[in-house]
Z-matrix of the N, CA and C atoms (Angstrom, degrees):
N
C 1 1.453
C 2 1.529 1 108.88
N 3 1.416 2 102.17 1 119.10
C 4 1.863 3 87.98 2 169.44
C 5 1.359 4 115.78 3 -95.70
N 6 1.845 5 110.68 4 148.94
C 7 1.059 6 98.05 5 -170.59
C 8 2.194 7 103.67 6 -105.78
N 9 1.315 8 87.88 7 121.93
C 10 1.571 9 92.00 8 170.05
C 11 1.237 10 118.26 9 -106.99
N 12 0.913 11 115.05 10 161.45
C 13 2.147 12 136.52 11 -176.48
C 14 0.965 13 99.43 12 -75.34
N 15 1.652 14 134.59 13 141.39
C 16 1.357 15 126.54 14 147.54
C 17 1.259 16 132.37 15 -48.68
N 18 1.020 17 93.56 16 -39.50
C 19 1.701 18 92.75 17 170.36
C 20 1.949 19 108.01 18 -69.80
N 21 1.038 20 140.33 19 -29.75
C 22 0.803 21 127.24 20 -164.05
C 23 1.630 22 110.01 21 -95.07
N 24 1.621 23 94.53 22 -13.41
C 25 1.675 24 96.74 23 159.49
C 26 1.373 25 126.13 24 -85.44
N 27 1.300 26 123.99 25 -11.71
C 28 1.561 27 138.15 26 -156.76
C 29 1.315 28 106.51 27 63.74
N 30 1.129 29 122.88 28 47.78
C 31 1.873 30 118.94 29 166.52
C 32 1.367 31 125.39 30 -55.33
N 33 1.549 32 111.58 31 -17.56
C 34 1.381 33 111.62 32 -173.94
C 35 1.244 34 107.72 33 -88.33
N 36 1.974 35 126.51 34 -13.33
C 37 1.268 36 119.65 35 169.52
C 38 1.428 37 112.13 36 -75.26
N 39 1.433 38 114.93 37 -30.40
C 40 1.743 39 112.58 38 172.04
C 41 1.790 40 105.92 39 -56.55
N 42 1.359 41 109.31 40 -37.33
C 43 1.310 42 124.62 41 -141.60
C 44 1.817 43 98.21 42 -84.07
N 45 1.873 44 90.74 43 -18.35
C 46 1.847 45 86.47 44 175.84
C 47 0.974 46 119.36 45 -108.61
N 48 1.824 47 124.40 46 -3.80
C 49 1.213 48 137.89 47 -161.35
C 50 1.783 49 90.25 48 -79.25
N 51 1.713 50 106.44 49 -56.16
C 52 1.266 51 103.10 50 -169.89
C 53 1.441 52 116.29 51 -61.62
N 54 1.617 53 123.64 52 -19.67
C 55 1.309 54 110.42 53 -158.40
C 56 1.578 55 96.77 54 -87.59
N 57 1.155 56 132.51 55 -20.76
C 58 1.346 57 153.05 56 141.27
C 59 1.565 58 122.93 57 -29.76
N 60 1.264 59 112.80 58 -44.68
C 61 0.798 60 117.15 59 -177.87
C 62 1.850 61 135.73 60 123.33
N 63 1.489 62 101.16 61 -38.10
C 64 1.132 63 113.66 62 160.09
C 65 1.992 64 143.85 63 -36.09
N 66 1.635 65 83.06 64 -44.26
C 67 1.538 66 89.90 65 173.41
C 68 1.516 67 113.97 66 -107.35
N 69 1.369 68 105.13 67 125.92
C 70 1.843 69 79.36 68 166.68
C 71 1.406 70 137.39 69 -104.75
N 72 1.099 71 126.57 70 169.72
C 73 1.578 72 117.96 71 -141.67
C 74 1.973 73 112.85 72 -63.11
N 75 1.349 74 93.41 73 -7.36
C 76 1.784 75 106.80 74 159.54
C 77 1.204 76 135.39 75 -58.62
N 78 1.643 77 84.26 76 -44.54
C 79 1.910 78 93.47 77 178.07
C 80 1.390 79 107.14 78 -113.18
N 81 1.378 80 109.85 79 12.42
C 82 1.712 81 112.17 80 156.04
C 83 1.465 82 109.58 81 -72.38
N 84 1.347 83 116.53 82 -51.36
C 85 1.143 84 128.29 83 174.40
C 86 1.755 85 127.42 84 -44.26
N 87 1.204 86 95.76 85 -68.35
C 88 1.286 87 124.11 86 164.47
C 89 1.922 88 108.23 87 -40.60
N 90 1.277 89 112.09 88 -54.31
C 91 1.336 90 101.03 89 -175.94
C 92 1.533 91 109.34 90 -93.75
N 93 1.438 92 131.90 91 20.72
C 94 1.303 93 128.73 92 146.39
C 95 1.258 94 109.40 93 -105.31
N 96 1.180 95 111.40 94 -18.27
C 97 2.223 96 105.83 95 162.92
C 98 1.818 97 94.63 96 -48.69
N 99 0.888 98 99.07 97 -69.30
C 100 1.571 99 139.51 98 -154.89
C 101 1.758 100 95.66 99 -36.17
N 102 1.356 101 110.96 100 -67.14
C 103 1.491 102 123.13 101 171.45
C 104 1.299 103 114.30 102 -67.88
N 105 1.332 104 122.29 103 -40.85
C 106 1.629 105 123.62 104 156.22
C 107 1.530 106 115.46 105 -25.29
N 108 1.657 107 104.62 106 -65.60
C 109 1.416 108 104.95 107 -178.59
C 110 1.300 109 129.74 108 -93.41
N 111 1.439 110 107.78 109 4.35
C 112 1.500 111 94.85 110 -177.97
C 113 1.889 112 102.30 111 -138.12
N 114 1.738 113 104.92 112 -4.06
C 115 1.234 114 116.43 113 171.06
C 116 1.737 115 107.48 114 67.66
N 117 1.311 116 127.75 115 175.09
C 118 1.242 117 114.88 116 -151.58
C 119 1.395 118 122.32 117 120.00
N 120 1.146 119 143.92 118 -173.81
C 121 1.333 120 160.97 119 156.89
C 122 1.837 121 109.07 120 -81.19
N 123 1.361 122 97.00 121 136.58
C 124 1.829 123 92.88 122 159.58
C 125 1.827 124 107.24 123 -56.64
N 126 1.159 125 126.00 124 -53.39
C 127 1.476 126 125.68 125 -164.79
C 128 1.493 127 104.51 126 -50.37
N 129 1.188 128 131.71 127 -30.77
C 130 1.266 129 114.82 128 -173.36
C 131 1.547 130 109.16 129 -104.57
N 132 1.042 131 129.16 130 -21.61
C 133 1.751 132 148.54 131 161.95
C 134 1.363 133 89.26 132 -61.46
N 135 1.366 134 147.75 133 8.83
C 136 1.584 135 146.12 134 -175.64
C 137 1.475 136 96.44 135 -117.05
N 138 1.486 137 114.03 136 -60.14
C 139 1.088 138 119.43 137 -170.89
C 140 1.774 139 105.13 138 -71.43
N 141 1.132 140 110.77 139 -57.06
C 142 1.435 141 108.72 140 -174.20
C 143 1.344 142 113.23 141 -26.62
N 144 2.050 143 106.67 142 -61.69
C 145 1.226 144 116.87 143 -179.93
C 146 2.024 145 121.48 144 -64.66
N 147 1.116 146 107.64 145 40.22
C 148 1.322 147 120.74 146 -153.91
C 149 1.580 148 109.00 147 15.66
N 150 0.830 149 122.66 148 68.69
C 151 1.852 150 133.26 149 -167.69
C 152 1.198 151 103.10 150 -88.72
N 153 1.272 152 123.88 151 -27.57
C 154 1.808 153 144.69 152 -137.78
C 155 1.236 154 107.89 153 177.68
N 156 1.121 155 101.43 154 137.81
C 157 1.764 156 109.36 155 163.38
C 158 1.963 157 94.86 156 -83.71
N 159 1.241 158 108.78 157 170.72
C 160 1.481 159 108.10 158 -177.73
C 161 1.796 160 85.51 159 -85.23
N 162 0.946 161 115.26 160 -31.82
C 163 1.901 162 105.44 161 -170.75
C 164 1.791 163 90.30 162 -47.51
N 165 1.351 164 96.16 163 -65.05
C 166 1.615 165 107.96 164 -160.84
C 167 1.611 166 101.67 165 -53.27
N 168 1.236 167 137.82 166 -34.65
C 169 1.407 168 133.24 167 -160.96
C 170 1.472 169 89.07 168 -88.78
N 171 1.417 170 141.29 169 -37.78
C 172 1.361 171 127.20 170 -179.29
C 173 1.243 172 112.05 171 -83.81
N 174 1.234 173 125.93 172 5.17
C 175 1.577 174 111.07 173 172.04
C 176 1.446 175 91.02 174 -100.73
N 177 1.417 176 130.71 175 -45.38
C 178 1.524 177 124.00 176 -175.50
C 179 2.166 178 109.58 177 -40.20
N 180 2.018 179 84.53 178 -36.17
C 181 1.737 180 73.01 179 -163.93
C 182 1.332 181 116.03 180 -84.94
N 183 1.418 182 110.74 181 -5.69
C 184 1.987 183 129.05 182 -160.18
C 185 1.583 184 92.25 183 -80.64
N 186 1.673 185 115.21 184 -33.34
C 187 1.212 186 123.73 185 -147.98
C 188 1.681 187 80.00 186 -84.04
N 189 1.070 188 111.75 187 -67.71
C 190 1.508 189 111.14 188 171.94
C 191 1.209 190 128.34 189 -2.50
N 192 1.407 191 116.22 190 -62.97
C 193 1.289 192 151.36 191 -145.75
C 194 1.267 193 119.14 192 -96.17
N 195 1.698 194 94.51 193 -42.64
C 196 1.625 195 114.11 194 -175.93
C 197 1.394 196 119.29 195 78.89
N 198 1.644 197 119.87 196 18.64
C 199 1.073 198 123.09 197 177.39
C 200 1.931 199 110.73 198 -128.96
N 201 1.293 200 121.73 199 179.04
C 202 1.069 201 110.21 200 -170.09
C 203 1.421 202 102.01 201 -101.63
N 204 1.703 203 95.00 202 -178.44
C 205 1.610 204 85.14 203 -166.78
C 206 1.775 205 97.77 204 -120.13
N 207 1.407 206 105.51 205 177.24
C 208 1.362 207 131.94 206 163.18
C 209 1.190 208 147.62 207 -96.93
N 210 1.650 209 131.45 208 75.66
C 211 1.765 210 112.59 209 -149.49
C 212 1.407 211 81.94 210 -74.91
N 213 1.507 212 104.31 211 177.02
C 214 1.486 213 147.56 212 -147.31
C 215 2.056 214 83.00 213 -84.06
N 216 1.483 215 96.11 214 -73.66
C 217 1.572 216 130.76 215 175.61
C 218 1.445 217 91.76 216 -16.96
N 219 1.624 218 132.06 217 -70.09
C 220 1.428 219 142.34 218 -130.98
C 221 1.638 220 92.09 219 -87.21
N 222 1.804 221 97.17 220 -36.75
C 223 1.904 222 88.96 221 -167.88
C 224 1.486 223 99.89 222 -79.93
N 225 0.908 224 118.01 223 -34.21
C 226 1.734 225 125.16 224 -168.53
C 227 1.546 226 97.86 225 -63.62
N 228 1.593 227 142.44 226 -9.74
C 229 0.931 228 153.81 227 171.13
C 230 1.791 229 119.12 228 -96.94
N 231 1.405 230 94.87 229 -16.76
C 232 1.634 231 93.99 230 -165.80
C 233 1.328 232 122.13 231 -78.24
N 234 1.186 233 157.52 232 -157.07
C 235 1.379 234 144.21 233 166.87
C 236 1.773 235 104.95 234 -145.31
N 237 1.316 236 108.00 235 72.42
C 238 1.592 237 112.38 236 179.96
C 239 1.638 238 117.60 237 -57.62
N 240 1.179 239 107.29 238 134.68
C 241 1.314 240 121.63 239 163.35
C 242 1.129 241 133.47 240 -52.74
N 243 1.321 242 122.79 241 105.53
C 244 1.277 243 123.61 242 -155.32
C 245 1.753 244 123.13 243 -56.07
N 246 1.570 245 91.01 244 -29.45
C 247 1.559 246 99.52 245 178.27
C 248 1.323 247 112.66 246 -87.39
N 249 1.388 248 121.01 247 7.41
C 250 1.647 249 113.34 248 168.70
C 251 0.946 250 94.04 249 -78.96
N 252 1.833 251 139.91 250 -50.56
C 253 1.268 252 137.21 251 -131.30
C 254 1.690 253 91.72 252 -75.19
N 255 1.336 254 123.34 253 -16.40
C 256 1.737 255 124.13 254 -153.80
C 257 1.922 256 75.32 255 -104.08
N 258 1.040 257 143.95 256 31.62
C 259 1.377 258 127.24 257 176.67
C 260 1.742 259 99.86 258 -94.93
N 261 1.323 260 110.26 259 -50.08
C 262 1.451 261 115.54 260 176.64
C 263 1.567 262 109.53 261 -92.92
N 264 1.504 263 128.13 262 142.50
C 265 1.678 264 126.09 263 172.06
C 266 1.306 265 77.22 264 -73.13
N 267 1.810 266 110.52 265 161.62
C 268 1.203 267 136.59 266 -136.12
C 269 1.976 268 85.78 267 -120.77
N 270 1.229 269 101.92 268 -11.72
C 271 1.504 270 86.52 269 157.28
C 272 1.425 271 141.70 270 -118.88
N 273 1.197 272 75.26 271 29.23
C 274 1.733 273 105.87 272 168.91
C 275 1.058 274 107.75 273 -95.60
N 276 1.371 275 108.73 274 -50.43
C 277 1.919 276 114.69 275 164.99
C 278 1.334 277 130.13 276 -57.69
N 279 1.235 278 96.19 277 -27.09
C 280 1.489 279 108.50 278 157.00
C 281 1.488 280 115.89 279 -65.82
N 282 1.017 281 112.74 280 -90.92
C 283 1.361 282 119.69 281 -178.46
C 284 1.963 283 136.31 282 -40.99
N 285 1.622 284 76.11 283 6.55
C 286 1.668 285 97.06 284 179.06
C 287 1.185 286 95.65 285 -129.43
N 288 1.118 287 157.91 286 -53.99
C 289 1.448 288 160.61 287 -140.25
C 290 1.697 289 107.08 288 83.00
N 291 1.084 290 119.89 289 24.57
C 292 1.845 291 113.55 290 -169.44
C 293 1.390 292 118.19 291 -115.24
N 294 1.455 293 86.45 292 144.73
C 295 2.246 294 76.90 293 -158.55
C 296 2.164 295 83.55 294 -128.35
N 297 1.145 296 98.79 295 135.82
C 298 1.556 297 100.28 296 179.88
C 299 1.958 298 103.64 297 -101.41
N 300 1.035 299 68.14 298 141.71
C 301 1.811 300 91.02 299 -164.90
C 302 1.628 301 108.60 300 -117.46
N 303 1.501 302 114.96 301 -17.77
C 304 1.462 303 93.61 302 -170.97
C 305 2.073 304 92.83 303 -168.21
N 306 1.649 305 97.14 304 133.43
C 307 1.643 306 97.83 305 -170.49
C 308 1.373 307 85.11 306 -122.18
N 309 1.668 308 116.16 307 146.81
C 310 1.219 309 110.07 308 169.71
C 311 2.068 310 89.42 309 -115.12
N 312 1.005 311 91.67 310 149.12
C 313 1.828 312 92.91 311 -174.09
C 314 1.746 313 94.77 312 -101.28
N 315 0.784 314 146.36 313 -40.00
C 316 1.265 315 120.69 314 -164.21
C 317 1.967 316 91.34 315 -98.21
N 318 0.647 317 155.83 316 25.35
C 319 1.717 318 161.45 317 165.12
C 320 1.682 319 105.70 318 -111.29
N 321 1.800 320 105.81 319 -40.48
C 322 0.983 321 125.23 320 -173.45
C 323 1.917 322 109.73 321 58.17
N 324 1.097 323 110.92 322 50.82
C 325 1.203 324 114.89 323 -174.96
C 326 1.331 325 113.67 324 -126.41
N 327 1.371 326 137.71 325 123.00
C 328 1.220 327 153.67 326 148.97
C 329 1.206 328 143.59 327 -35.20
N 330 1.123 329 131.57 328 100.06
C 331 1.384 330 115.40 329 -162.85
C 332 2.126 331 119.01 330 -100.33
N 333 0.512 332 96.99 331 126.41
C 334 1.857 333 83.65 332 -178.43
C 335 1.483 334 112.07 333 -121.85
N 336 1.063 335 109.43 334 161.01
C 337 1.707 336 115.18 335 155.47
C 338 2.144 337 106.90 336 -127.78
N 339 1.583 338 81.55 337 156.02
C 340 1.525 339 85.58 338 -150.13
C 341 1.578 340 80.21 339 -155.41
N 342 1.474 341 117.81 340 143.66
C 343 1.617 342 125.40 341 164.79
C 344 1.641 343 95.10 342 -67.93
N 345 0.977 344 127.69 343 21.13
C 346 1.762 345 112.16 344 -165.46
C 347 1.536 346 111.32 345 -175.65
N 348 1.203 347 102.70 346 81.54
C 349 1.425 348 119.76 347 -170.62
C 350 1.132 349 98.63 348 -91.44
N 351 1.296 350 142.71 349 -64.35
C 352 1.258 351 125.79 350 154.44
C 353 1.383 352 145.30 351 -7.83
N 354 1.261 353 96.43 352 -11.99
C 355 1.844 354 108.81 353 -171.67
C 356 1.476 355 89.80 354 -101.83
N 357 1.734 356 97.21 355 102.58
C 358 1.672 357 98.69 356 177.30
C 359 1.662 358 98.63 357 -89.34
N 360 1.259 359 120.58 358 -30.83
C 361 1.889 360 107.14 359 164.33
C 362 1.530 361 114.94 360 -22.25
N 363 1.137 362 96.92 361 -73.27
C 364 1.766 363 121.75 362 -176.21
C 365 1.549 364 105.73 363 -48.84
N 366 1.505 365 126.03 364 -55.74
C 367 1.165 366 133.54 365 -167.81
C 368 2.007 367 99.85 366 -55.99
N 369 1.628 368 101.01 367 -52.76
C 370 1.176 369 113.26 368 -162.57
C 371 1.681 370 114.30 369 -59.61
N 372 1.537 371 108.28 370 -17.28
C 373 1.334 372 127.09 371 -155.93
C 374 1.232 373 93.54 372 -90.52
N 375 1.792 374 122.12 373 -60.86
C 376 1.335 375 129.88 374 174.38
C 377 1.275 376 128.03 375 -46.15
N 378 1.598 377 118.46 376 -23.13
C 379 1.549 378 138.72 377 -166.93
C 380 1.645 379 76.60 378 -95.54
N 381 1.042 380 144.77 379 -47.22
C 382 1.602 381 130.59 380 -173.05
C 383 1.469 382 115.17 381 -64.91
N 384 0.872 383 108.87 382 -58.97
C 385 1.605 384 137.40 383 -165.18
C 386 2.041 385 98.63 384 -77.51
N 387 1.552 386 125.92 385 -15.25
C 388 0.998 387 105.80 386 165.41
C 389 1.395 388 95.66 387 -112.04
N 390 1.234 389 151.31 388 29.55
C 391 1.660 390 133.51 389 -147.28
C 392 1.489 391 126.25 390 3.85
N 393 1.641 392 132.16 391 39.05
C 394 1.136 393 142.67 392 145.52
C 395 0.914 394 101.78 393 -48.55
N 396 2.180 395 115.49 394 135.72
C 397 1.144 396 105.23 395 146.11
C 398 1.671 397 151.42 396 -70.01
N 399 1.555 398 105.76 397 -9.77
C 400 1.001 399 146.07 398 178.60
C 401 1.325 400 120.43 399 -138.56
N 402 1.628 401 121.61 400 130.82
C 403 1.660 402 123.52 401 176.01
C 404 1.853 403 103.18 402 -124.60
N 405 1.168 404 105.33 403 92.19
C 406 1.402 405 116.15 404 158.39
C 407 1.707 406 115.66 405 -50.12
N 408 1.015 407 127.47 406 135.55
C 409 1.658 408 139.59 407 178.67
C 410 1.584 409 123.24 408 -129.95
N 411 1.286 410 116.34 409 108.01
C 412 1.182 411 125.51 410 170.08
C 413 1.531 412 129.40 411 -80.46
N 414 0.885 413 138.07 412 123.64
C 415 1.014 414 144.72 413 -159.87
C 416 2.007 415 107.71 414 -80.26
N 417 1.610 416 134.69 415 120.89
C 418 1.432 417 111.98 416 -146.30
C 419 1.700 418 68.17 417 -165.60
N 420 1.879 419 116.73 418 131.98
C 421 1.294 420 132.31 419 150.41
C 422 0.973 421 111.77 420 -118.71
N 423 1.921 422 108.10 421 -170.44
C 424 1.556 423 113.71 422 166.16
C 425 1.558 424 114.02 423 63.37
N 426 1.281 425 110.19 424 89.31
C 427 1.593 426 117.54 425 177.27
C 428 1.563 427 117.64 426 84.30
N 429 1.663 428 106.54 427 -7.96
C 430 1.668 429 87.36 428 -175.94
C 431 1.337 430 138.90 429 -59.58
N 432 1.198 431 112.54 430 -10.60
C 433 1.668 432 122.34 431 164.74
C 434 1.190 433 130.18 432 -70.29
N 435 1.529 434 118.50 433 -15.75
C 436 1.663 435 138.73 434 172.95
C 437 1.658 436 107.10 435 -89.49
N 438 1.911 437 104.62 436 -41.28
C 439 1.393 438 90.74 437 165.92
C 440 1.723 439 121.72 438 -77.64
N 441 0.920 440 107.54 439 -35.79
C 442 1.875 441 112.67 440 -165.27
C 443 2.249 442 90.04 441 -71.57
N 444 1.155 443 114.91 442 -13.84
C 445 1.307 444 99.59 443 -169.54
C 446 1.873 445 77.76 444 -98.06
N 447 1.518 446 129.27 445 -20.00
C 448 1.838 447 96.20 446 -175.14
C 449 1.358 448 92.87 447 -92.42
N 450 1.313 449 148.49 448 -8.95
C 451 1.384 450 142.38 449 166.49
C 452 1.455 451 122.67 450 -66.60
N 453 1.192 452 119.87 451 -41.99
C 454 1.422 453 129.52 452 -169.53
C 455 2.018 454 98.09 453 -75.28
N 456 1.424 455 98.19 454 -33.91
C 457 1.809 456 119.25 455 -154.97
C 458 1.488 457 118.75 456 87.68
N 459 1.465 458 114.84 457 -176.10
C 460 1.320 459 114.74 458 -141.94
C 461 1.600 460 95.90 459 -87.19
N 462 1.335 461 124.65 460 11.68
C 463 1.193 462 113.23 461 -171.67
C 464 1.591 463 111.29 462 -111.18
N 465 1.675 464 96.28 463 14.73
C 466 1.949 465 95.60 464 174.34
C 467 1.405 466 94.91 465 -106.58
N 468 1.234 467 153.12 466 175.85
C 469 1.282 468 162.90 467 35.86
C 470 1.328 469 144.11 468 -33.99
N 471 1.230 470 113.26 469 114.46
C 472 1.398 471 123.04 470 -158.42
C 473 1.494 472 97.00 471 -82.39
N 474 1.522 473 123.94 472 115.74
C 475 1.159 474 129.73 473 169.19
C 476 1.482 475 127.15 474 -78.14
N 477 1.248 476 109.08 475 -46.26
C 478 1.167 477 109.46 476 -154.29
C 479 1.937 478 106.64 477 -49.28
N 480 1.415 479 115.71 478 161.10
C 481 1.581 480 121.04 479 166.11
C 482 1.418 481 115.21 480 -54.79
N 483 1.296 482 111.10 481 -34.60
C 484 1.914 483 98.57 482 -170.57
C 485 1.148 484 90.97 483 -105.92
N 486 1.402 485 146.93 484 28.13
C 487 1.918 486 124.53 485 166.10
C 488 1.163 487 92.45 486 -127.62
């Protein structure tokens, strides 16, 4: 059994879906068994357990958020700019789960997707560390560590337990 942190699973997104309404206290359960034993994120212990389609879990979290979202499908298709990816050191990206996908130069604003948009620490860190005046965050599960490791190339690995 591995043992992970709530926080490092996102329990509080299981933890708001249900109080909301969305999950019920079965597959609340079920998706902290779920990360209990196999460790991970709630978002993908959602999907695994077909709980959600990932469409449906990223509009639940965008809606959240108030921002739009990112399927998996669209980025795994996209063709990032190589010089965004050099906006953040790559172990910052690591150590956040956040992969920047889009700079606007005259807004000077950043755009990322991240399992954890919510993490204004992280947001605030990335807005330093790229000098954006603004870092927009999309909310993006399910595989992002396979994509942000073929975007970055074979020489990032995303460590952390929940990416």
């Amino acid at each position: 059994m591995k043992n992970v942190s709530p926080a490092a699973s996102n329990q509080r997104l299981a933890d708001r879906m249900m109080a909301d309404g969305h999950l019920t206290a079965d597959g609340h359960a079920t998706v902290l068994a779920f990360v209990g034993v196999h460790g991970g994120r709630v978002e993908d212990a959602m999907i695994e357990n077909e709980l959600f389609s990932e469409a449906d879990l990223l509009r639940y979290v965008s809606t959240a958020h108030n921002t739009r979202f990112v399927s998996t499908e669209k980025l795994y298709k996209a063709a990032l700019d190589p010089k965004i990816l050099t906006l953040i050191p790559r172990k910052l990206a690591d150590q956040h789960c956040v992969l920047p996908v889009m700079y606007d130069d005259v807004a000077r604003t950043l755009s990322v997707v991240t399992p954890d948009p919510d993490n204004l620490g992280a947001m605030h860190e990335v807005k330093i560390a790229s000098g954006a005046r603004a870092v927009n965050a999309a909310p993006i599960v399910l595989r992002f560590a396979a994509f942000a490791e073929n975007s970055f190339g074979s020489s990032i690995v995303f460590r952390s337990p929940w990416c």
